[in-house]
C-alpha positions in Angstrom: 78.1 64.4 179.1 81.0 62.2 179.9 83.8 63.7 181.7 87.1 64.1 180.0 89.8 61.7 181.2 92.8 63.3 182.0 96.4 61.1 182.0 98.2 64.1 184.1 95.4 64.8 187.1 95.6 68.3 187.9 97.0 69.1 191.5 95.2 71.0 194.0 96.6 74.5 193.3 95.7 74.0 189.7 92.3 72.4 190.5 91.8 76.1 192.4 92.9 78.2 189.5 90.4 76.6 187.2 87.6 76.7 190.0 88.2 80.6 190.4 87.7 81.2 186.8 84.8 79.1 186.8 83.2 80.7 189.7 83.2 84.0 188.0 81.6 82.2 185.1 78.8 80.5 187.1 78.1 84.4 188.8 77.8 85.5 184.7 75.8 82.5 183.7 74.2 82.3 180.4 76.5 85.9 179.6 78.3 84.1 176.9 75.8 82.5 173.4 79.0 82.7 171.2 82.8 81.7 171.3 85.7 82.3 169.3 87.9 79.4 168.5 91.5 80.1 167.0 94.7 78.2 167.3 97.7 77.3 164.8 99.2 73.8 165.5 101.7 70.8 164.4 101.2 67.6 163.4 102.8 65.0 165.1 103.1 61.4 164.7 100.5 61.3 167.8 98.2 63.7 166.1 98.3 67.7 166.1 99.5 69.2 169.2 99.4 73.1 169.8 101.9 75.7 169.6 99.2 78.3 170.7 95.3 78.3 170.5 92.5 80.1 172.4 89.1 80.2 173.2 87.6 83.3 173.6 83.6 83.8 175.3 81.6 86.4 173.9 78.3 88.0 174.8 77.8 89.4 171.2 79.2 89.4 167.7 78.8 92.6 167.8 82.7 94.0 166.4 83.7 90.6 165.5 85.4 88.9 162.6 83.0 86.2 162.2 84.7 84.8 158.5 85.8 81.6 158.9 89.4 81.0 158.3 91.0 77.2 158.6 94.2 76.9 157.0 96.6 73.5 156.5 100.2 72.3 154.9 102.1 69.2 155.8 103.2 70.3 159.2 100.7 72.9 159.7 96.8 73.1 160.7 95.5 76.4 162.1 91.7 77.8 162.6 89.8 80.6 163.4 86.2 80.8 163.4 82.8 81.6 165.8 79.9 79.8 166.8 77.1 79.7 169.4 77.2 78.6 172.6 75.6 77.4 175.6 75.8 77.5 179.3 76.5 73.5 178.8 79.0 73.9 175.9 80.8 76.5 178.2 81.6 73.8 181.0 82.3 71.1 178.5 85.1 73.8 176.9 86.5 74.2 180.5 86.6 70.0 181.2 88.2 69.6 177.7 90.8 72.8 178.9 91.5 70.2 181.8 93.1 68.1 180.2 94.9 70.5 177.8 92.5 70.2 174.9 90.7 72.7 172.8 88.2 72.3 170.1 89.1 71.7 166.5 87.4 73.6 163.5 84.8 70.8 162.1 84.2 70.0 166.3 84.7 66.1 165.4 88.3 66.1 167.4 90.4 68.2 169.7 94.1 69.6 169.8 95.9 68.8 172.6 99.1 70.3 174.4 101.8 68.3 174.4 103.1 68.3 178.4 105.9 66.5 180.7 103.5 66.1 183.1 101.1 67.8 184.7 99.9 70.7 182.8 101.1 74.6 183.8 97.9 76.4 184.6 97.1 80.2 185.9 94.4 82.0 186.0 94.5 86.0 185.9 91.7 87.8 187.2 92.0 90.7 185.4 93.0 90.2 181.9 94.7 88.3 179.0 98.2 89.4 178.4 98.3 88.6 174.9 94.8 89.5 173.9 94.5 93.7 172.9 91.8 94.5 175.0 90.0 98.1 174.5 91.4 100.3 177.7 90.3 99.8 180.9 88.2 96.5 180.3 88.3 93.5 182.2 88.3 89.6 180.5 89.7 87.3 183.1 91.8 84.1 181.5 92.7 80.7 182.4 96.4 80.4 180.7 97.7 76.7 180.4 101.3 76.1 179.7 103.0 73.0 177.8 106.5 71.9 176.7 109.0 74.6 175.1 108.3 75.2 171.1 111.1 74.5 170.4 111.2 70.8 171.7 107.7 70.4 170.0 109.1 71.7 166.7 111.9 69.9 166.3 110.7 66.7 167.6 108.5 66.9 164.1 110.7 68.4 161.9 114.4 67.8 163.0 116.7 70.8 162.6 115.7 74.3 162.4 112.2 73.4 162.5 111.5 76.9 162.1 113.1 78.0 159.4 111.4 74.8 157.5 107.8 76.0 158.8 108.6 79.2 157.4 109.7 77.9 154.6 107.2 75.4 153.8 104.5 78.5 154.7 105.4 80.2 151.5 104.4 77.5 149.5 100.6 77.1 150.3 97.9 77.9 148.2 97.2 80.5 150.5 100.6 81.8 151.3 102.4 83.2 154.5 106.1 84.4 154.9 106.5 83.2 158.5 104.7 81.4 161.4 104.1 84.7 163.0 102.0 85.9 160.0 100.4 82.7 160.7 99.3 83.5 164.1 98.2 87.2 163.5 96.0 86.2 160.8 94.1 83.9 163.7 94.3 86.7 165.8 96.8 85.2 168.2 100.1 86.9 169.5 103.7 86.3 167.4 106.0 84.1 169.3 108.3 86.8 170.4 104.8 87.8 172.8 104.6 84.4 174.5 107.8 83.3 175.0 109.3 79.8 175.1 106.5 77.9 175.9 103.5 76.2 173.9 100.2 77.6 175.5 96.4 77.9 175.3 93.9 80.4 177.0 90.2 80.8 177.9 89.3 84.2 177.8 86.2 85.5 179.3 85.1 88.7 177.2 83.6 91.3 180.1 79.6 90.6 179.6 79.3 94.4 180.2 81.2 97.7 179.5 80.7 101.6 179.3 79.6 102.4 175.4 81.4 104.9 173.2 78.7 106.9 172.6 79.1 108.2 176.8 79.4 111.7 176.7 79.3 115.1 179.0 76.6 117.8 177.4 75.4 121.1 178.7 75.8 120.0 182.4 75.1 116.7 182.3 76.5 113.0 181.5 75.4 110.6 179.6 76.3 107.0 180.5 75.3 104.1 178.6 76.1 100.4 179.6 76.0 97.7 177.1 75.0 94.3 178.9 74.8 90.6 178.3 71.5 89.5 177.4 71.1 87.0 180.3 72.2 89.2 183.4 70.1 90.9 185.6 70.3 94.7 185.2 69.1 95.4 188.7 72.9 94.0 189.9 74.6 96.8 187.6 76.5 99.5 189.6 78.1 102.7 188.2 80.7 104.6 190.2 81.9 108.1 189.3 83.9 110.7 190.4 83.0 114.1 189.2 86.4 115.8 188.1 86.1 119.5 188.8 88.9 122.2 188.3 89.0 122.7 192.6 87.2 119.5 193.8 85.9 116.1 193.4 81.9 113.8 193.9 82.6 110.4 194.7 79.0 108.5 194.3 77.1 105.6 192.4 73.9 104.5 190.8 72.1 101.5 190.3 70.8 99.4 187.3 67.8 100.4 188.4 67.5 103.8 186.9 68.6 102.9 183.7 66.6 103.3 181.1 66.5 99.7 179.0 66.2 98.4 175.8 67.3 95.2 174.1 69.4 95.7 170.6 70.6 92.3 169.3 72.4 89.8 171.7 72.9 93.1 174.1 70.5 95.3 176.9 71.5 98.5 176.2 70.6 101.4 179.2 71.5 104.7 179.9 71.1 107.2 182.6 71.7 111.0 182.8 73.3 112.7 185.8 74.1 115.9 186.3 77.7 116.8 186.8 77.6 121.0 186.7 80.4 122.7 184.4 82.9 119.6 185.0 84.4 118.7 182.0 85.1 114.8 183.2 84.0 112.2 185.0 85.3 108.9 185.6 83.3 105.7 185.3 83.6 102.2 187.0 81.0 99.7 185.9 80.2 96.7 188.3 78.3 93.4 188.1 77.6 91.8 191.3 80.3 93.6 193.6 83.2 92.4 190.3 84.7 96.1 188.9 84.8 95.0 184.6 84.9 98.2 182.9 86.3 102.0 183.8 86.2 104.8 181.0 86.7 108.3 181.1 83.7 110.2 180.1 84.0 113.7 179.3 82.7 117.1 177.6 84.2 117.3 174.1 84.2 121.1 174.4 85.7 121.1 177.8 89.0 120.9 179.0 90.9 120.4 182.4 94.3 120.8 180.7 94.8 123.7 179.1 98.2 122.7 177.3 95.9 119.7 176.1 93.3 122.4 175.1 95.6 123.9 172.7 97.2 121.1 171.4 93.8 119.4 169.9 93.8 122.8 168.0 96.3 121.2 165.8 95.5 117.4 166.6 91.6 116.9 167.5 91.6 114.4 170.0 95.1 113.9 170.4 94.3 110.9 167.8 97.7 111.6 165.6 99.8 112.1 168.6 98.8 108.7 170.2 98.9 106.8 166.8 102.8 107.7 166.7 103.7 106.9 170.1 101.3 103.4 169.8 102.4 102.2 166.5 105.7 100.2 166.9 105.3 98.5 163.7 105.5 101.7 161.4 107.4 104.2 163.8 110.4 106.1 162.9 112.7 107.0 165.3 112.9 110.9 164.9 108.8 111.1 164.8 108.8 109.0 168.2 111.2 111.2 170.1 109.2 114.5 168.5 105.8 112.8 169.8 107.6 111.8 173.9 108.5 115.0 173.7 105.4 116.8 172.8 103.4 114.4 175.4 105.8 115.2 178.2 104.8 119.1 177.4 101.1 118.4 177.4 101.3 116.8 180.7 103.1 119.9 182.5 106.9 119.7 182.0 109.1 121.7 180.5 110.1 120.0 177.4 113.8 120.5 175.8 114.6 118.2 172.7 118.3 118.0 172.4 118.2 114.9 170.0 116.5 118.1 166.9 119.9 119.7 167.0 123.3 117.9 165.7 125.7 119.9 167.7 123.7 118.3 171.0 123.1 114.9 170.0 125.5 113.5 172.0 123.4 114.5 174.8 120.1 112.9 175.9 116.8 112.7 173.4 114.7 115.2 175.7 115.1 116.8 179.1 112.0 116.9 180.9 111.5 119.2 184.0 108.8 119.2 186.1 107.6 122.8 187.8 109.6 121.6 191.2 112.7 121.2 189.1 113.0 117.7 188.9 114.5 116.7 186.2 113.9 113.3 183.5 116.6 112.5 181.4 114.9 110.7 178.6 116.1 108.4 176.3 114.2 107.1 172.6 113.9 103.7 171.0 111.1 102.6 168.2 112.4 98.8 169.0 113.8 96.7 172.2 115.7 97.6 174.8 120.0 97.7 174.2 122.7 97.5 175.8 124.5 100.8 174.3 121.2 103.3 175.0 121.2 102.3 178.4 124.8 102.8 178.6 124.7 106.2 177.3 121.8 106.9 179.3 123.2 105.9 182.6 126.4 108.1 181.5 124.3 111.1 180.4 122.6 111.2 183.9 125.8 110.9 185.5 127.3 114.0 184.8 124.0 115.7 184.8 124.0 115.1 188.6 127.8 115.9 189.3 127.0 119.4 187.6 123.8 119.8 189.4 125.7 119.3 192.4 128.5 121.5 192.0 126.3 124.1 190.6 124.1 123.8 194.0 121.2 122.0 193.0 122.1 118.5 194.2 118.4 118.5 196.6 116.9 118.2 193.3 115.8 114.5 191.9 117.1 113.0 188.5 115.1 110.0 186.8 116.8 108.3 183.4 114.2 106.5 181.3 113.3 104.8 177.9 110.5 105.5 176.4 109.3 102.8 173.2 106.2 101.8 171.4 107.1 98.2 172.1 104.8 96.5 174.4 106.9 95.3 177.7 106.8 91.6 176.5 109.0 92.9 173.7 111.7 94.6 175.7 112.3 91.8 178.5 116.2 90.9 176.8 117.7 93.9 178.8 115.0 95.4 181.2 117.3 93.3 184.0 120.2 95.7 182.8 117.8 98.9 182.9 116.7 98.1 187.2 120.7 98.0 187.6 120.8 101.1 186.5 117.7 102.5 187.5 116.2 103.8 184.6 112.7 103.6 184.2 111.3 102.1 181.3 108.0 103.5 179.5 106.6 101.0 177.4 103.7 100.9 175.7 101.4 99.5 178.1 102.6 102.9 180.4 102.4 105.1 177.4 98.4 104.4 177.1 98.3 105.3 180.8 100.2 109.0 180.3 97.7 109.6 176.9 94.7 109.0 179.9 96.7 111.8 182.6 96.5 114.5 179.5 92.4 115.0 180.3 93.5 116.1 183.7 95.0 119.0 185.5 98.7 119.1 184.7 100.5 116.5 187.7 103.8 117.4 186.1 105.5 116.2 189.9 103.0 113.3 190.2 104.0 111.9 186.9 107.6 112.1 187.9 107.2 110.0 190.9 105.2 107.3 189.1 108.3 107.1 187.0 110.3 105.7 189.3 108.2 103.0 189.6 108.4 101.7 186.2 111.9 100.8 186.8 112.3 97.0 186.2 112.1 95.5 189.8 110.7 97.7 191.7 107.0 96.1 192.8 104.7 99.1 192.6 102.8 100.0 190.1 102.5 103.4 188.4 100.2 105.6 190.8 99.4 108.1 188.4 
């Protein structure tokens, strides 16, 4: 197979990022028999160029969209659709990526990213930040960077080239009201998620994970690992740690006592240990010393948190409660600030909602006071970040403070934050503003990490202190 030639060669550091993603590839070998291409492109008058594509590896179809979908007006060509794979094709995807090309739909040409130079390339070990991931799995990505949009746009199209897409979107067969319609519908992120800059990624899918069906009963756990066909099971490693109400078991097994069978592209194994009257356990899957999957399993009749206990009374698995604080495209302001509030309570605080009663509105959304006496002054938005909330907010924690300490209480902490369903890419206009005045901010991504803290013992006052690391700026991440 001829080697692609490449017009910008890649410098050293970016001749290292694509060998690190392709070394975890080689230890995986054979993990991936399909791929998902999508991308939504331009045409130029030097053929299409992309404004974002990816290729995602897959060690099933198992879940997937498979329906082909390829799409095309006078400025626009855009594809998604999945195929098989080999060990060969998977090298000749990442040569191709070299030289900023991915695969077109009929496989006869490529799409290319148009550059000034040599191309931007990254590779993140952990996981793709615009592809939604179940919790706690890993999918390492190569991410390759070209000119701004905008530029590529408008070279084609002249003046507001993006109102003309849009435009000229409505009209097809097959219509769309805007390019980010466009995108979701080939399961890529809107353009408001990546930024300024064209862009393609290689995703690895993690070739194995914890199943769904993992469960605690009478005393004992139930772990099942879904694996790529084509890796050895006797290199599989499952941690745990036993959560009980007054201690924890820190151990691991082996592939080796799994029991195996193979359904479909996948091995599937389980393995039952015994974990007494815990209610939990958590789970970290491994693969040749590389951590790709922790879960939480635990006893559906069990609980650690009793103020979670009573809550699934009313809302079995906490499933309605998460969909409102998750769900920025159909939230409504008041049912956001009623579901903070009611998560806040379930993970040990005392909960006061100011923002139910007129007379107090001018106050704060929710005061939140942890069993020390600290104290979170909590602000609600259902969209971005502005400049007036975290005005107000600053303001409101102000004079909480100055009466605090006149009133002899001025030992005790204060932490402003804004809570939204936005993912953080969504809120970056004015998070500079919110570090200034060092109020957290609890976005989506931190929200799914609270929802996880509710299956434990109340940690009302370690909750607090991961708050003040979500302020903007500050380099650690949330420890709780």
């Amino acid at each position: 197979m001829s080697q692609e030639t490449n017009s910008y060669p890649l410098n050293s550091q970016q001749e290292q990022e694509f060998s690190n993603f392709q070394a975890l590839l080689t230890s995986w070998a054979g993990a991936y028999p399909f791929f998902m291409i999508s991308y939504v492109a331009v045409r130029t008058a030097r053929g299409p160029r992309l404004i974002f594509g990816r290729i995602l590896l897959l060690p099933s179809r198992n879940g997937i969209n498979a329906t082909q979908f390829k799409f095309e007006t006078e400025h626009i060509i855009a594809a998604r659709l999945v195929s098989d794979m080999t060990v060969a094709d998977t090298g000749h995807c990442l040569e191709k990526a070299k030289t900023g090309k991915i695969p077109a739909f009929d496989g006869a040409m490529t799409i290319e990213l148009e550059r000034d130079g040599n191309l931007s390339v990254y590779f993140d070990p952990i996981t793709s930040r615009f592809l939604s991931m179940p919790e706690g799995k890993r999918s390492p990505c190569l991410v390759l960077h070209g000119i701004s949009r905008w530029t590529l746009l408008s070279s084609s199209l002249g003046s507001r080239p993006l109102d003309q897409l849009n435009w000229e979107l409505k009209t097809a067969d097959m219509p769309f009201d805007n390019l980010d319609e466009l995108l979701t519908c080939c399961n890529l992120p809107t353009m408001m998620q990546t930024g300024e800059l064209t862009m393609f990624e290689v995703v690895a899918s993690s070739p194995t994970w914890i199943g769904n069906e993992s469960t605690i009963m009478n005393g004992e756990a139930r772990i099942e690992c879904h694996v790529a066909s084509a890796l050895d099971t006797g290199k599989i490693r499952v941690g745990y740690i036993v959560i009980q109400k007054d201690s924890l078991k820190r151990t691991s097994v082996d592939g080796s006592i799994f029991q195996w069978q193979q359904e479909n592209d996948l091995k599937i194994g389980t393995c039952r240990i015994p974990v007494g009257d815990a209610p939990s356990l958590q789970a970290f899957l491994s693969y040749k010393g590389v951590c790709l999957h922790q879960r939480w399993v635990k006893d559906p009749q069990k609980y650690l948190n009793p103020r979670q206990a009573v809550h699934q009374v009313f809302d079995k698995n906490m499933g309605f409660l998460e969909s409102v604080l998750l769900n920025s495209e159909t939230n409504k302001a008041k049912e956001f600030e009623d579901a903070v509030s009611t998560l806040f309570h379930v993970l040990g605080f005392s909960v006061v909602n100011y923002g139910r009663i007129p007379k107090f509105q001018e106050g704060p959304d929710i005061i939140a006071i942890s069993p020390a006496g600290h104290i979170g002054v909590i602000e609600c938005t259902v969209g971005p970040l502005n400049e007036k909330k975290i005005d107000y907010l600053f303001r409101r924690t102000k004079l909480i403070k100055e009466k605090l300490i006149s009133a002899g209480y001025g030992d005790l902490q204060i932490q402003p934050a804004i809570a939204t369903p936005c993912l953080r890419d969504k809120v970056g206009a004015n998070l500079k503003a919110a570090g200034e005045h060092s109020i957290a901010v609890i976005c989506s991504e931190e929200i799914k990490k609270l929802l996880t803290q509710a299956n434990l013992p109340p940690n009302a006052e370690g909750i607090f202190e991961g708050l003040e690391r979500m302020v903007p700026g500050v380099n650690e991440q949330p420890s709780f």
